[in-house]
mmCIF file of the N, C-alpha and C atoms, coordinates in Angstrom:
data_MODEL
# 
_entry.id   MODEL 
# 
loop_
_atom_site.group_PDB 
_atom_site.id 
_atom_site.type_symbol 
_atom_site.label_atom_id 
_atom_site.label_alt_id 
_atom_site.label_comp_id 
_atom_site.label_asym_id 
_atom_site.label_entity_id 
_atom_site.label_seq_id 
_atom_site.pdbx_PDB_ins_code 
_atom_site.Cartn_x 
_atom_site.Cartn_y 
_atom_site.Cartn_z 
_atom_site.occupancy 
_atom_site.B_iso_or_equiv 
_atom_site.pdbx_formal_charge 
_atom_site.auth_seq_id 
_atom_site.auth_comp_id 
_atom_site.auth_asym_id 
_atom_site.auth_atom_id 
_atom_site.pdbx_PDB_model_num 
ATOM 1   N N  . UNK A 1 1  ? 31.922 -9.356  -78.505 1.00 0.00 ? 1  UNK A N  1 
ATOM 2   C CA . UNK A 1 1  ? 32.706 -8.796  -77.421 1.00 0.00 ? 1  UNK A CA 1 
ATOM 3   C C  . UNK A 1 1  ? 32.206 -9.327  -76.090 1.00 0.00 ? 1  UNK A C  1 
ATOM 4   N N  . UNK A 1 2  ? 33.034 -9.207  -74.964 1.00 0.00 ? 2  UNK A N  1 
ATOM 5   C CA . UNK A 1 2  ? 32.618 -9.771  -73.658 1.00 0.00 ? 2  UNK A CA 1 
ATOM 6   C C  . UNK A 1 2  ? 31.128 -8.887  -72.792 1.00 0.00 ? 2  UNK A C  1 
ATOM 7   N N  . UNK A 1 3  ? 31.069 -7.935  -73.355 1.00 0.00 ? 3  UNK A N  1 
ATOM 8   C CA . UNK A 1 3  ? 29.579 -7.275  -72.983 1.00 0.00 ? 3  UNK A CA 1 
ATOM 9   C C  . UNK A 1 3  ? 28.393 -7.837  -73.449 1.00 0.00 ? 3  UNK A C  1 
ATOM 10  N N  . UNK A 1 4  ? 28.753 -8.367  -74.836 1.00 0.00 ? 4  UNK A N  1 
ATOM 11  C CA . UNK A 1 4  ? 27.059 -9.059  -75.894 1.00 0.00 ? 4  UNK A CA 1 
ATOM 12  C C  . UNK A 1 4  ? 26.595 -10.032 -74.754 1.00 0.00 ? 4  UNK A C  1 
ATOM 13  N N  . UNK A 1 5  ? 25.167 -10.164 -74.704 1.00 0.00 ? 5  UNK A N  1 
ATOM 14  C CA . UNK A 1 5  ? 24.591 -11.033 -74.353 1.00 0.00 ? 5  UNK A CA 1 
ATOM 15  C C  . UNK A 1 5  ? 24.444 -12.006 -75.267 1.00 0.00 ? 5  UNK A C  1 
ATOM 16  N N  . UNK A 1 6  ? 24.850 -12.091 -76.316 1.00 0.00 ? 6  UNK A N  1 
ATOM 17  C CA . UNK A 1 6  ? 24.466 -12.803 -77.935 1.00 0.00 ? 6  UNK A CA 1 
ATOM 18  C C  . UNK A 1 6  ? 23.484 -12.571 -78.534 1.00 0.00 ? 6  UNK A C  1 
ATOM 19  N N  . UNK A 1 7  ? 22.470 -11.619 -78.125 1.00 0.00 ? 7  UNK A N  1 
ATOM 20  C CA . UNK A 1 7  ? 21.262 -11.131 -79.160 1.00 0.00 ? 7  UNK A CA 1 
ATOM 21  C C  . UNK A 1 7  ? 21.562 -10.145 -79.430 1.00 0.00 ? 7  UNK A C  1 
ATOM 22  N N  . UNK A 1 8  ? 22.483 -9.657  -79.464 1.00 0.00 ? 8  UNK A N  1 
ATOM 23  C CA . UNK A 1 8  ? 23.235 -8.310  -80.722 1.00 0.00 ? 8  UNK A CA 1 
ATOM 24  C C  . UNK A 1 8  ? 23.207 -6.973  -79.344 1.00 0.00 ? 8  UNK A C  1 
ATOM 25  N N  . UNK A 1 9  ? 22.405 -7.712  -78.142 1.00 0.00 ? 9  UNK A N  1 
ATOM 26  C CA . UNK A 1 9  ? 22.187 -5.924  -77.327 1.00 0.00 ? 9  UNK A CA 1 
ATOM 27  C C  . UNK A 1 9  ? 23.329 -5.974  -76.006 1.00 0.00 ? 9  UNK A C  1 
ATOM 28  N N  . UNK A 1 10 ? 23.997 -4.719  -75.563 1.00 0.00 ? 10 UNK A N  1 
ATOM 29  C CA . UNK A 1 10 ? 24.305 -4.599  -74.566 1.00 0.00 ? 10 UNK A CA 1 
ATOM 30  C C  . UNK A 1 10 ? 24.417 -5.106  -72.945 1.00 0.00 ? 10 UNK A C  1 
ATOM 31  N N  . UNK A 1 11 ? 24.820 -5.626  -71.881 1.00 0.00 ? 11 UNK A N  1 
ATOM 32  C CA . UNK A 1 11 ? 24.537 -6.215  -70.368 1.00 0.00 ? 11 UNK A CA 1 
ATOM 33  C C  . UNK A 1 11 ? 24.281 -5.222  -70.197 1.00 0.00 ? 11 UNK A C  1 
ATOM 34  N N  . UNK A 1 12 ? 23.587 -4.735  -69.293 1.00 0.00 ? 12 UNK A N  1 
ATOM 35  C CA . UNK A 1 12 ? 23.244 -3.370  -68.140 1.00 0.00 ? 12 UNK A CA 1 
ATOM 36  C C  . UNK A 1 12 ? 24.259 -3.308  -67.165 1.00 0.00 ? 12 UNK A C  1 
ATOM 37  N N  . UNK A 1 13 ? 24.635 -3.065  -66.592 1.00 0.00 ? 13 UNK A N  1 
ATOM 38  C CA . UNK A 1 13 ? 25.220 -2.631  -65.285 1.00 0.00 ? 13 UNK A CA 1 
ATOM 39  C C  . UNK A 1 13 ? 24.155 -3.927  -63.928 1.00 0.00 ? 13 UNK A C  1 
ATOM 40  N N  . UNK A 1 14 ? 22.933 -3.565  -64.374 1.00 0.00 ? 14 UNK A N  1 
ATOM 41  C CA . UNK A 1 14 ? 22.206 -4.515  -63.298 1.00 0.00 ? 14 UNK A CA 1 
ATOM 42  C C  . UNK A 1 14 ? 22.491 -6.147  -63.803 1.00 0.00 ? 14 UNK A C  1 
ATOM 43  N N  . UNK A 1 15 ? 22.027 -6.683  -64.948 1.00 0.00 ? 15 UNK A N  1 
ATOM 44  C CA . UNK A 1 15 ? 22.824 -7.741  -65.619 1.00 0.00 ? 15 UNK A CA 1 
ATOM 45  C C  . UNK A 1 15 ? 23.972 -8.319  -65.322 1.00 0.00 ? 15 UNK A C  1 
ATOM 46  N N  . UNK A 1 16 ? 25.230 -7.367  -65.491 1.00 0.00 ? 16 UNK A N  1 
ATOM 47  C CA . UNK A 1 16 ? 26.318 -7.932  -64.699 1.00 0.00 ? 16 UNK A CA 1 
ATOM 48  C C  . UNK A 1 16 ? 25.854 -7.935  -63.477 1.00 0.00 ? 16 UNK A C  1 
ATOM 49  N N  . UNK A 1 17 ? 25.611 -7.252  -62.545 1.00 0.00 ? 17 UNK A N  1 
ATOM 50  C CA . UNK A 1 17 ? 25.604 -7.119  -61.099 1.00 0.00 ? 17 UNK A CA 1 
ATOM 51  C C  . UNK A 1 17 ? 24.803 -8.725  -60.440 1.00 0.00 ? 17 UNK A C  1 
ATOM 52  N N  . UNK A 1 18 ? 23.995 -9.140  -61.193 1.00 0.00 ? 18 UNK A N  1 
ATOM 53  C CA . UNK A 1 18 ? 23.187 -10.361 -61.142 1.00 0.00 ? 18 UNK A CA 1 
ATOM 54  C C  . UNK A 1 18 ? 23.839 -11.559 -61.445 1.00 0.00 ? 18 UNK A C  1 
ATOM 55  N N  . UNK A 1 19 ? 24.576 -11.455 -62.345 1.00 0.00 ? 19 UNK A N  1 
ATOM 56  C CA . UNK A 1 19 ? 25.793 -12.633 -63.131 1.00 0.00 ? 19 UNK A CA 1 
ATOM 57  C C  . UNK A 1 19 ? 26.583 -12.671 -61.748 1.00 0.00 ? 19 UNK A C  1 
ATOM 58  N N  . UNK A 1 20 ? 27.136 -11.488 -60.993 1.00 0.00 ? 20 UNK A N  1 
ATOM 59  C CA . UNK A 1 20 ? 28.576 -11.692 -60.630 1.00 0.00 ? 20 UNK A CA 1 
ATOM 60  C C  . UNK A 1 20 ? 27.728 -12.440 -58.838 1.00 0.00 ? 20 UNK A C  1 
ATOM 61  N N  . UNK A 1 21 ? 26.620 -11.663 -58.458 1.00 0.00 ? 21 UNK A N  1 
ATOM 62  C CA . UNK A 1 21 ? 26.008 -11.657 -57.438 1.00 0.00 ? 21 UNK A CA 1 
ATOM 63  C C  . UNK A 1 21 ? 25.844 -13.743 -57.267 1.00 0.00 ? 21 UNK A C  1 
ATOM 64  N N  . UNK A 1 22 ? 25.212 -13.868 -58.612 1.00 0.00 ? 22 UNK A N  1 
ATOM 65  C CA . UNK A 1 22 ? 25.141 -14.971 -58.273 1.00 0.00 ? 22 UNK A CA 1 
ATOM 66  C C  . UNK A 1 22 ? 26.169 -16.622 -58.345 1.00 0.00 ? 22 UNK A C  1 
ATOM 67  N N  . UNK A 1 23 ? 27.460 -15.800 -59.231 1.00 0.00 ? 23 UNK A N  1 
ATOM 68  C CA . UNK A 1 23 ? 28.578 -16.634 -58.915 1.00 0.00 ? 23 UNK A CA 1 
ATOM 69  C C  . UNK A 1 23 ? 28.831 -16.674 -57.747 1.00 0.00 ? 23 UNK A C  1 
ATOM 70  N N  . UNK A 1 24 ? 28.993 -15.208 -57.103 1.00 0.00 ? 24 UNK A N  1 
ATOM 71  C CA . UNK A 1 24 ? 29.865 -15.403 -55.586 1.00 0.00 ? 24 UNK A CA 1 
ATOM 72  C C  . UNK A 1 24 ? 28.743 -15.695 -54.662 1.00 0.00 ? 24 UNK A C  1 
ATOM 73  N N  . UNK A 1 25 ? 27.913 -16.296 -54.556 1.00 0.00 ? 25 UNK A N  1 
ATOM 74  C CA . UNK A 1 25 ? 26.720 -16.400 -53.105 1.00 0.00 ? 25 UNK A CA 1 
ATOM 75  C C  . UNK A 1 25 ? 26.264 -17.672 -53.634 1.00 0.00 ? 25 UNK A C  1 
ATOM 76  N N  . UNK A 1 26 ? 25.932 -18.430 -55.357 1.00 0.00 ? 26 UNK A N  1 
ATOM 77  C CA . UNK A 1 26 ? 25.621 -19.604 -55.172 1.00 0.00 ? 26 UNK A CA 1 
ATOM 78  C C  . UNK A 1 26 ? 24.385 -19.423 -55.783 1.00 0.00 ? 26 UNK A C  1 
ATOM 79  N N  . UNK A 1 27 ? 23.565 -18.808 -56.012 1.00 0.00 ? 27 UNK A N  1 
ATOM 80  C CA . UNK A 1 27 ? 21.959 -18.487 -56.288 1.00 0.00 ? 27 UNK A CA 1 
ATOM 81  C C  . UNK A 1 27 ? 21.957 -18.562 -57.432 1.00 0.00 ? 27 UNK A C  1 
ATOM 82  N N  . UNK A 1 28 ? 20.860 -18.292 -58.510 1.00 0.00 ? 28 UNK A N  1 
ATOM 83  C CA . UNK A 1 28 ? 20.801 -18.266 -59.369 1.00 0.00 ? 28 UNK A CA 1 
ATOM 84  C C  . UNK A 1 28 ? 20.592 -17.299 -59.991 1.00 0.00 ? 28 UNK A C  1 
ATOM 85  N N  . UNK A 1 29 ? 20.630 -16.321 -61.164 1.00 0.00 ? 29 UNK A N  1 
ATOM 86  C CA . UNK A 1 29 ? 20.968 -15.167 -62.251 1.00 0.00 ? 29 UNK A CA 1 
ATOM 87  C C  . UNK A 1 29 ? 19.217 -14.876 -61.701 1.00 0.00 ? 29 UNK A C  1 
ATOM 88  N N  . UNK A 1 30 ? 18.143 -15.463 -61.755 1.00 0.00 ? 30 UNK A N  1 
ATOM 89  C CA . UNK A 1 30 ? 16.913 -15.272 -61.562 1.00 0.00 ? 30 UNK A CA 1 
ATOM 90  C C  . UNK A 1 30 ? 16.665 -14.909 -60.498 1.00 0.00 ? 30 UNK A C  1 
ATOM 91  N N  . UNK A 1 31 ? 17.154 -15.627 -59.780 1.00 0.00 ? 31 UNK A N  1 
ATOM 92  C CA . UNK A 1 31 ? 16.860 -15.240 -58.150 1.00 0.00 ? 31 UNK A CA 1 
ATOM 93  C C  . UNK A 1 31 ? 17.473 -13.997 -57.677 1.00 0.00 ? 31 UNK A C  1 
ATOM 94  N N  . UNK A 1 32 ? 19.108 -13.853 -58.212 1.00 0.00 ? 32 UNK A N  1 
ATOM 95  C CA . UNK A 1 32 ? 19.547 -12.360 -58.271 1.00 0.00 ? 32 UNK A CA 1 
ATOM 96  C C  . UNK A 1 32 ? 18.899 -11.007 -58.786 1.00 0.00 ? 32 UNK A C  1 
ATOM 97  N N  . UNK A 1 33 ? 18.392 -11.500 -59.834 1.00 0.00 ? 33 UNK A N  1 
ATOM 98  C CA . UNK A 1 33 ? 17.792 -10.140 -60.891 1.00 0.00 ? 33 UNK A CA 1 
ATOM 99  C C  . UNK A 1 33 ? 16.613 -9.932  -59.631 1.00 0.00 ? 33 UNK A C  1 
ATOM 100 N N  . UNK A 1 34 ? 15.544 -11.074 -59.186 1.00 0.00 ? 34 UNK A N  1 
ATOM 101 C CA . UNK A 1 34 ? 14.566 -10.675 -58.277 1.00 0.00 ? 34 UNK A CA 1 
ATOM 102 C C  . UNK A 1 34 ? 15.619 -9.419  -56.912 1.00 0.00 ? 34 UNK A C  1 
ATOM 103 N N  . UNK A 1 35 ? 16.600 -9.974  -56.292 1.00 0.00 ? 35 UNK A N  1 
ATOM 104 C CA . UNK A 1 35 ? 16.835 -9.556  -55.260 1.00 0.00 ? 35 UNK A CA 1 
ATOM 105 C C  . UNK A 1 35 ? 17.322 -7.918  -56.046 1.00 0.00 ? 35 UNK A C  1 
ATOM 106 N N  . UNK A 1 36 ? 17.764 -7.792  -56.876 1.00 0.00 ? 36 UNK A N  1 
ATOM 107 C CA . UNK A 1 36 ? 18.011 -6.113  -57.346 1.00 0.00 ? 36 UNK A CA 1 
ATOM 108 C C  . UNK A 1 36 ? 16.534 -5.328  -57.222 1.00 0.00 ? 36 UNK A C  1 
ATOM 109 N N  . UNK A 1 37 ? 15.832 -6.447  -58.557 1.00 0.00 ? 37 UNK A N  1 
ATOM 110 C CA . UNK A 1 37 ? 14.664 -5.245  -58.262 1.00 0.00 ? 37 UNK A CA 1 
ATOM 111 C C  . UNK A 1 37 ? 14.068 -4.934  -56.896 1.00 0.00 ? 37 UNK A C  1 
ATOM 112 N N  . UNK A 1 38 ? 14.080 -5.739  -55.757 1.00 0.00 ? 38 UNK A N  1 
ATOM 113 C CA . UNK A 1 38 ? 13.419 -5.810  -54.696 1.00 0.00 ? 38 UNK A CA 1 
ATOM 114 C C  . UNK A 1 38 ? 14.307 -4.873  -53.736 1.00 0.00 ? 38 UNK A C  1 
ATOM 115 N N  . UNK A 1 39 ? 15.727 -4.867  -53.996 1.00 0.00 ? 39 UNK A N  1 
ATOM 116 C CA . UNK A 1 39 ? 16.380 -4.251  -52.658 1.00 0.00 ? 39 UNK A CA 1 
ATOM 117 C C  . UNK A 1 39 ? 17.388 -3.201  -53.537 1.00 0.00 ? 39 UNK A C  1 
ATOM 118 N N  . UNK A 1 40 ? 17.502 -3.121  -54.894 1.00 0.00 ? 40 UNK A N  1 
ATOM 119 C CA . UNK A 1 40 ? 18.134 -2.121  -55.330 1.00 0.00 ? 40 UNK A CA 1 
ATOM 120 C C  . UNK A 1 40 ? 19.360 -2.500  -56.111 1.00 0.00 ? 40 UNK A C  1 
ATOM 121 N N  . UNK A 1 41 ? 20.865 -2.122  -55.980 1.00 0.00 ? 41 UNK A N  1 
ATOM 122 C CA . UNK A 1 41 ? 21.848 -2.763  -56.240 1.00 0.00 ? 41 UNK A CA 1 
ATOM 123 C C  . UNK A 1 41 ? 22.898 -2.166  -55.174 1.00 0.00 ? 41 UNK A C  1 
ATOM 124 N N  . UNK A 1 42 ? 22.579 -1.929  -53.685 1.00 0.00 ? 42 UNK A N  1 
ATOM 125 C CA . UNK A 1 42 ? 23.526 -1.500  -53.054 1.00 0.00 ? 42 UNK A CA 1 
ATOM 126 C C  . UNK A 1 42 ? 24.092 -3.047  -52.178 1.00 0.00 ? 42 UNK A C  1 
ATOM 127 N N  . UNK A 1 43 ? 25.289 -3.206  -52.487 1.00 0.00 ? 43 UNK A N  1 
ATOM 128 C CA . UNK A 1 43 ? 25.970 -4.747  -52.807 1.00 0.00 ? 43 UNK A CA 1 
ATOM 129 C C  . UNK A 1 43 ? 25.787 -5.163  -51.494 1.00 0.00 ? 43 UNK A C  1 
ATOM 130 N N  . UNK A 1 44 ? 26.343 -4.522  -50.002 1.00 0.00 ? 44 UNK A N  1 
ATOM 131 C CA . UNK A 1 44 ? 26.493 -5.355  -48.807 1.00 0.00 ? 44 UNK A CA 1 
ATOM 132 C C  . UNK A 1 44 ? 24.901 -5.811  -48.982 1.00 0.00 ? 44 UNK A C  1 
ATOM 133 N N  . UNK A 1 45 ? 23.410 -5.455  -48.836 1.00 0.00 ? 45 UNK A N  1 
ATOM 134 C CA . UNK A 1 45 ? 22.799 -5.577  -48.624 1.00 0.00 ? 45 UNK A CA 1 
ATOM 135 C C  . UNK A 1 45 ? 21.617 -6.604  -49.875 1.00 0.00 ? 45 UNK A C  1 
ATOM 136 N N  . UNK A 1 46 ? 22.633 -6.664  -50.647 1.00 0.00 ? 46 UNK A N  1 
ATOM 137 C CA . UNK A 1 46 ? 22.326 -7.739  -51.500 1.00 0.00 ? 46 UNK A CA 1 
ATOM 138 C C  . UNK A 1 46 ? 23.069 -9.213  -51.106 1.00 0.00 ? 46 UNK A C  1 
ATOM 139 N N  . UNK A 1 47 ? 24.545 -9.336  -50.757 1.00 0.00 ? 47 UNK A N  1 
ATOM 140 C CA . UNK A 1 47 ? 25.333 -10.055 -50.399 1.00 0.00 ? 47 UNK A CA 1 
ATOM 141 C C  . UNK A 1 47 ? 23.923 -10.718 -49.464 1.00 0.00 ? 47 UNK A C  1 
ATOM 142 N N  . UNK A 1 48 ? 24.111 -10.019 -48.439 1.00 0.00 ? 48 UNK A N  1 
ATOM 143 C CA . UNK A 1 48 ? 23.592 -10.241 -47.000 1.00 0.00 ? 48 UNK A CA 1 
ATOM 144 C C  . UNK A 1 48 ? 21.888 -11.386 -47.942 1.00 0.00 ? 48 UNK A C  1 
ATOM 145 N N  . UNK A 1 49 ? 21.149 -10.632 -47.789 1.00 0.00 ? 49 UNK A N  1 
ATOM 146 C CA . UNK A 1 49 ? 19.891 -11.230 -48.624 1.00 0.00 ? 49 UNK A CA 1 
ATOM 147 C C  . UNK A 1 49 ? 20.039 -12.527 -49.535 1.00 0.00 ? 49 UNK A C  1 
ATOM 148 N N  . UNK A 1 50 ? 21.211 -12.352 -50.504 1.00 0.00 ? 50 UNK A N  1 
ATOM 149 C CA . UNK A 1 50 ? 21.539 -13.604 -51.416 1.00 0.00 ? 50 UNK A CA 1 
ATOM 150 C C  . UNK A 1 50 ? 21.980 -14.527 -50.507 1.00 0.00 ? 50 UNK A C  1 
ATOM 151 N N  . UNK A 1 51 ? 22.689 -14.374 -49.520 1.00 0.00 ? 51 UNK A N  1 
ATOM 152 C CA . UNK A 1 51 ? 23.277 -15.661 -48.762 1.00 0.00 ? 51 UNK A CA 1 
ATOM 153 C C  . UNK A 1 51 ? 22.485 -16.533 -47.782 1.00 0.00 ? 51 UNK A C  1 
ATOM 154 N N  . UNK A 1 52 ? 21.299 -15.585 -47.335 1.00 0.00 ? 52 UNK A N  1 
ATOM 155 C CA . UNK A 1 52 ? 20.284 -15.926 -46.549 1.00 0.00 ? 52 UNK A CA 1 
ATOM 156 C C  . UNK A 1 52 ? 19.008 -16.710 -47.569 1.00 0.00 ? 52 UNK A C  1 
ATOM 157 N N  . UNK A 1 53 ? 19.232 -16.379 -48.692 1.00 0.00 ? 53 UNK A N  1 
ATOM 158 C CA . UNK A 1 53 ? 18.143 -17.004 -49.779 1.00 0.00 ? 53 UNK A CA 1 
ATOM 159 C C  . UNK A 1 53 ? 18.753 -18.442 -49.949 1.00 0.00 ? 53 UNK A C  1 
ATOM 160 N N  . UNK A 1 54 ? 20.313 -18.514 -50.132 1.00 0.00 ? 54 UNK A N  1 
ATOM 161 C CA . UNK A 1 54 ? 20.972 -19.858 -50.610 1.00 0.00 ? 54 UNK A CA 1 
ATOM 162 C C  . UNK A 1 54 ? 20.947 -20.590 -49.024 1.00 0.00 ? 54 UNK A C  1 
ATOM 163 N N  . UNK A 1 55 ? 20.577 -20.269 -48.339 1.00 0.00 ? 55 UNK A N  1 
ATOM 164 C CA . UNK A 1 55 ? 20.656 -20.915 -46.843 1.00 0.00 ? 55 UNK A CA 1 
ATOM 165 C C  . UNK A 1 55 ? 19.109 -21.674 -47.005 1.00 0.00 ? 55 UNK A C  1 
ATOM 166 N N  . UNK A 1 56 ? 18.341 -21.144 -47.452 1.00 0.00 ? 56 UNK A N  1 
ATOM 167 C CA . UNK A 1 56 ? 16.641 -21.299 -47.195 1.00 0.00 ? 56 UNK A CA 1 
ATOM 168 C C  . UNK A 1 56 ? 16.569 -22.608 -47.918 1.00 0.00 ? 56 UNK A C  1 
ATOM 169 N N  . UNK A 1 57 ? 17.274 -22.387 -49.171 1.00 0.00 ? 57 UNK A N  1 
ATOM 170 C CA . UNK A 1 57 ? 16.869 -23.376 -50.503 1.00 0.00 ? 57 UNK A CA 1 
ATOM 171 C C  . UNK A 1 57 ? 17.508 -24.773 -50.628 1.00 0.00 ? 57 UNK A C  1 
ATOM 172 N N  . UNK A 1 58 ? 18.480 -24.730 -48.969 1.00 0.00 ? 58 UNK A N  1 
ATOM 173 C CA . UNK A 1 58 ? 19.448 -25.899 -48.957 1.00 0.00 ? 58 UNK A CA 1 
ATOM 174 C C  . UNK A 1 58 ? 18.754 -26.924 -48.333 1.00 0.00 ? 58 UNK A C  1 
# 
């Protein structure tokens, strides 16, 4: 189903949030998962942070 990660277990809610974070800003799934645990998952303030990370790394 579109939830499996392919090892038989569930995405989290934070998982997606990291997938989608880092399609729309450019970053990477790693660099996203860091910016949740570090700032939470409240989105403007992830946006904001992810776009300023893909600015640094250019």
């Amino acid at each position: 189903m579109g939830d499996d990660k392919g090892d038989g277990s569930r995405m989290t809610e934070r998982d997606k949030l990291a997938i989608h974070l880092a399609e729309e800003t450019g970053i990477t799934e790693e660099q996203a998962r860091g910016l949740i645990s570090m700032l939470g998952t409240d989105r403007n303030s992830l946006l904001r942070e992810a776009r300023v990370l893909r600015q640094q790394s250019r």
